[in-house]
TIKOLPA-249761 format. One record per residue (C-alpha): residue in three letters; x, y, z. Coordinates in steps of 0.25 Angstrom, whole numbers, plus 5000, padded with zeros to 4 digits. Example, Ala and Ser with C-alpha at 12.3 -4.5 7.8 and 13.67 -1.06 7.14 Angstrom:
BEGIN
ALA 5049 4982 5031
SER 5055 4996 5029
//
This chain:
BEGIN
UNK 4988 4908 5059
UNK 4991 4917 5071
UNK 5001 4913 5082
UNK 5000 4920 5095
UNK 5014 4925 5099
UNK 5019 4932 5114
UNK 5032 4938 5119
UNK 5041 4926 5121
UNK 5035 4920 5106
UNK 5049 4924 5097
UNK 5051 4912 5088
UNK 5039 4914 5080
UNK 5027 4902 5075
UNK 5029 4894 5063
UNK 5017 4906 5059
UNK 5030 4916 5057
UNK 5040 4906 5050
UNK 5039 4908 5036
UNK 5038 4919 5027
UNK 5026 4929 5025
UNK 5016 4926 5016
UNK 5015 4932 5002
UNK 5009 4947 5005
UNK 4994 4946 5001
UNK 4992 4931 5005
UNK 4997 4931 5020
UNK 5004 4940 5029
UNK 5011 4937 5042
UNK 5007 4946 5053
UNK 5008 4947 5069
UNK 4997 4954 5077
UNK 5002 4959 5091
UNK 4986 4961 5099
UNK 4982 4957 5111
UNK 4967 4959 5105
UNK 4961 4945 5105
UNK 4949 4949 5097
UNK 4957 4958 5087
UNK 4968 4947 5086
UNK 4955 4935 5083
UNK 4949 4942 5072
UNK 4961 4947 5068
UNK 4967 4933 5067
UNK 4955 4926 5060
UNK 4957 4937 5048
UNK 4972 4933 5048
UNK 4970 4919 5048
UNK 4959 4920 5036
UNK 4971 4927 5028
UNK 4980 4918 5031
UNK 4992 4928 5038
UNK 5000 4921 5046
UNK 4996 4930 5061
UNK 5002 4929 5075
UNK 4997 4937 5087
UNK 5007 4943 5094
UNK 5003 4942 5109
UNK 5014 4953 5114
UNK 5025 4960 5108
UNK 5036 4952 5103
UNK 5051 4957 5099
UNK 5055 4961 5088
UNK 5062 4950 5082
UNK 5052 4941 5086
UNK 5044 4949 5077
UNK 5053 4950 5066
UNK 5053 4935 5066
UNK 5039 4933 5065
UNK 5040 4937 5051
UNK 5027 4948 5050
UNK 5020 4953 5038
UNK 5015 4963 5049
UNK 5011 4965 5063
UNK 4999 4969 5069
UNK 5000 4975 5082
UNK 4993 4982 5093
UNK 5002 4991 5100
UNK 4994 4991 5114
UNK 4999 4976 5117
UNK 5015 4981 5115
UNK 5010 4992 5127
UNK 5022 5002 5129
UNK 5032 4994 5122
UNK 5025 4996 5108
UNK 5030 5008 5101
UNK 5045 5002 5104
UNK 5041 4989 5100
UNK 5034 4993 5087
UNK 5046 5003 5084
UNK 5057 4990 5086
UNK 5047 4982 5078
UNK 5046 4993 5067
UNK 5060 4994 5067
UNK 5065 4979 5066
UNK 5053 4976 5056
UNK 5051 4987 5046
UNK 5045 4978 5036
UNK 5033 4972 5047
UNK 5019 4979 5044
UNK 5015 4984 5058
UNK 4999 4987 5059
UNK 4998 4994 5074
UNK 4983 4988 5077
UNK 4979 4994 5091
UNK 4969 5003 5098
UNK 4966 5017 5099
UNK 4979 5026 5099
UNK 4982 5039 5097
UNK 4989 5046 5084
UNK 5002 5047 5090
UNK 5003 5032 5095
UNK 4998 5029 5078
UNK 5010 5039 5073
UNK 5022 5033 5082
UNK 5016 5019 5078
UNK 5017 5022 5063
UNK 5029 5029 5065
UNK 5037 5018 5073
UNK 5034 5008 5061
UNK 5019 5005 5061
UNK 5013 5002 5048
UNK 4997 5004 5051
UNK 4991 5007 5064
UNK 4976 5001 5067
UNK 4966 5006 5079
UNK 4959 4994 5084
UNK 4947 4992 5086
UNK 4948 4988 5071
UNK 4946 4978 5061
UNK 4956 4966 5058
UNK 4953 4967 5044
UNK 4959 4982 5044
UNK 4971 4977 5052
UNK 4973 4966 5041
UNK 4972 4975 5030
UNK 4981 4986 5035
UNK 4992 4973 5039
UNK 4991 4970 5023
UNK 4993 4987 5021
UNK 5006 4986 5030
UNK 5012 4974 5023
UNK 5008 4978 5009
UNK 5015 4992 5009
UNK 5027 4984 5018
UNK 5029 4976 5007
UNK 5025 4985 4997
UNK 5037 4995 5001
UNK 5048 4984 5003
UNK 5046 4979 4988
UNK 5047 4995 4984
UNK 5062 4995 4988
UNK 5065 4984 4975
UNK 5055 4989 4968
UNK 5060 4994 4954
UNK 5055 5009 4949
UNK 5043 5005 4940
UNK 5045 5013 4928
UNK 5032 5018 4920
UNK 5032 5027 4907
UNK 5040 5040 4914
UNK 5038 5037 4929
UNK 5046 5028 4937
UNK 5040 5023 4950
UNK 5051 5021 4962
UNK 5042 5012 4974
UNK 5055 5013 4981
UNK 5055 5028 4982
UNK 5040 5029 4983
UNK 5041 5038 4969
UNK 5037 5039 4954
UNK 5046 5046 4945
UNK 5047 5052 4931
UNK 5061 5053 4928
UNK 5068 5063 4941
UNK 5055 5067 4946
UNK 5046 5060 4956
UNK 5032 5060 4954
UNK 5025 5069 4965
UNK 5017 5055 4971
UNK 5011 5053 4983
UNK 5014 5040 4993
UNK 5000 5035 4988
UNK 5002 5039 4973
UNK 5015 5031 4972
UNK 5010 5021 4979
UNK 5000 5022 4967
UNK 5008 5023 4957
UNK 5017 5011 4961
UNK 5006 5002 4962
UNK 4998 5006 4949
UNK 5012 5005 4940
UNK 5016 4991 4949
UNK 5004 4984 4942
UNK 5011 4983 4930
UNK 4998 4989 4922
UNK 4988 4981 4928
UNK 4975 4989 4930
UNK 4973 4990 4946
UNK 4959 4991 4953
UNK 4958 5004 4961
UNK 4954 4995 4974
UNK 4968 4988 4973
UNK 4975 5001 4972
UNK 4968 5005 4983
UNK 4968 4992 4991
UNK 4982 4993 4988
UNK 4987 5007 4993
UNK 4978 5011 5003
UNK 4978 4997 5009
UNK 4961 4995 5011
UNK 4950 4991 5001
UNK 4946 5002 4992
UNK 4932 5008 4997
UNK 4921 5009 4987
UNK 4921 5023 4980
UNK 4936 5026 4984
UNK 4943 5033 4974
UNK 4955 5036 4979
UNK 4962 5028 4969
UNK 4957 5036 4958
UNK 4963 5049 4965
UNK 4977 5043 4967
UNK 4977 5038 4952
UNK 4974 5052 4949
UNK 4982 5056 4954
UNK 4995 5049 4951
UNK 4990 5051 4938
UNK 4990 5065 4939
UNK 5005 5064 4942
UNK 5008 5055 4934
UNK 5004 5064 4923
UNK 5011 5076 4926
UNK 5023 5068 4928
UNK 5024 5060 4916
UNK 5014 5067 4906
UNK 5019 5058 4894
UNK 5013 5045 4900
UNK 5001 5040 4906
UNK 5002 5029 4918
UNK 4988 5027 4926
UNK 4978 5020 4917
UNK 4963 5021 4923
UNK 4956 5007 4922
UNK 4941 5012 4924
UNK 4934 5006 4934
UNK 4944 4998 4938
UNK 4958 5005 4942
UNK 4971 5011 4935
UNK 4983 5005 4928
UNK 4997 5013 4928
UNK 5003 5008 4913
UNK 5012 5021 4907
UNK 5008 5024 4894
UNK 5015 5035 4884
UNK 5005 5046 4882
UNK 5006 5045 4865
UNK 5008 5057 4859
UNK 5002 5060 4846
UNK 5009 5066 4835
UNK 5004 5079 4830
UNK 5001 5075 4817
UNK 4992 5062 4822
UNK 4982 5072 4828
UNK 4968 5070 4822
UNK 4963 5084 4815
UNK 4951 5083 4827
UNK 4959 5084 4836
UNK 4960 5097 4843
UNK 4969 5109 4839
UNK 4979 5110 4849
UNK 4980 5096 4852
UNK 4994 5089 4855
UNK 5001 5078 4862
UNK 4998 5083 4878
UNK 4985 5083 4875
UNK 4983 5069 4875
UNK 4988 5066 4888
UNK 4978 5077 4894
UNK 4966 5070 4887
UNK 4969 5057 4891
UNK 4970 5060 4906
UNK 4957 5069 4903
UNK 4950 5057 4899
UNK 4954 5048 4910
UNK 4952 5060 4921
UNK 4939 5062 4916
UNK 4936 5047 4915
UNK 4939 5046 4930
UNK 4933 5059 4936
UNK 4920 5053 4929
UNK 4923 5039 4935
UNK 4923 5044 4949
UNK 4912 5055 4949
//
């Protein structure tokens, strides 16, 4: 549905009146353009989703915003003239929940930084397609929603380490695990599952926000390594469990350590309990490195 909306139009349509949709199945969105032919193909990919979509003709207040209820807005700022960094900064600041994607045309770093650093989510250069813009609307709204949940999120516990989504950190015991944004943001969704297997084209699809491309292994080089850190922080357990061919799983297992006595006569002399943690990760590093050759 999309509803065109001007200056003087504050009460809303019966488009805006109830609540937004579930996440994945519709979204509520504005788009403030004055690009017919953007805003027609733009619209038709809306509708076939099933997001409920106005056009906003010209800029609106900010409570008139606020009442529209938005998933997100989409807008260009060339239509909002010398008015639009203020009026993007008010927006910002009485909606820090709204997902804003800055779709306009050619514009220089420093017009992309303040916008980003007034509150912008994304920033798109037009001329470009509506299936990108849709896509980096569902990014927006996704890591929106995704961060509120993180402040009543409970620690996940796992073997040694405790993951806190609230401080954006994985612990064992008093010490942080050395983790980059994108590794926790790894860690968090692998141990989320619940031990469920995940594909490596929903990892991806699910923290870089865009299909996987064929070949990509950039996956595999996060999984190592977390792994990696994972190890040397909690040597006793193992947590990221390779599914070949298909993705990773993140269970905490107990390393078990064999009695002295147990060891088979064939075994090596020198042998003890370290080393099976070292020919375990052996074999799976090599199982890998041969896998992606």
């Amino acid at each position: 549905m999309t509803v065109s909306v001007s200056v003087g139009d504050q009460g809303g349509t019966s488009a805006a009146a109830d609540g937004p949709g579930p996440a994945s199945a519709s979204l509520r969105i504005a788009v403030l353009d004055r690009d017919s032919g953007f805003i027609q193909v733009l619209s038709k990919r809306l509708d076939r989703l099933g997001w409920e979509h106005r056009v906003l003709a010209s800029p609106v207040p900010t409570d008139a915003v606020v009442s529209m209820r938005l998933s997100a807005l989409v807008v260009d700022l060339a239509v909002l003239g010398p008015q639009a960094w203020g009026w993007l900064e008010r927006l910002c600041e009485a909606l820090p929940e709204l997902g804003i994607v800055v779709c306009t045309g050619p514009s220089t770093v420093a017009q992309r930084v303040r916008g980003l650093r007034l509150g912008a989510d994304d920033w798109v250069t037009k001329p470009c397609h509506p299936e990108e813009v849709i896509a980096r609307v569902q990014s927006v709204v996704r890591r929106r929603r995704r961060s509120a949940s993180r402040t009543e999120a409970e620690p996940i516990l796992a073997g040694e380490v405790e993951i806190r989504s609230d401080r954006f950190q994985a612990f064992v015991g008093e010490q942080s695990i050395d983790l980059t944004r994108r590794e926790f943001e790894l860690i968090e969704l692998l141990a989320s599952a619940e031990g469920r297997v995940l594909e490596r084209e929903e990892i991806y699809s699910r923290l870089w926000g865009y299909t996987m491309v064929r070949g990509d292994r950039s996956v595999d080089v996060f999984v190592r390594k977390l792994r990696q850190k994972l190890e040397k922080a909690s040597p006793s357990w193992r947590y990221i469990h390779t599914h070949f061919g298909i993705g990773y799983r993140f269970a905490a297992e107990s390393l078990e350590v064999i009695d002295p006595g147990d060891v088979p006569s064939s075994l090596p002399a020198g042998w003890d309990a370290g080393d099976q943690s070292k020919l375990a990760g052996s074999h799976e590093d090599s199982d890998l490195t041969a896998r992606t050759i």
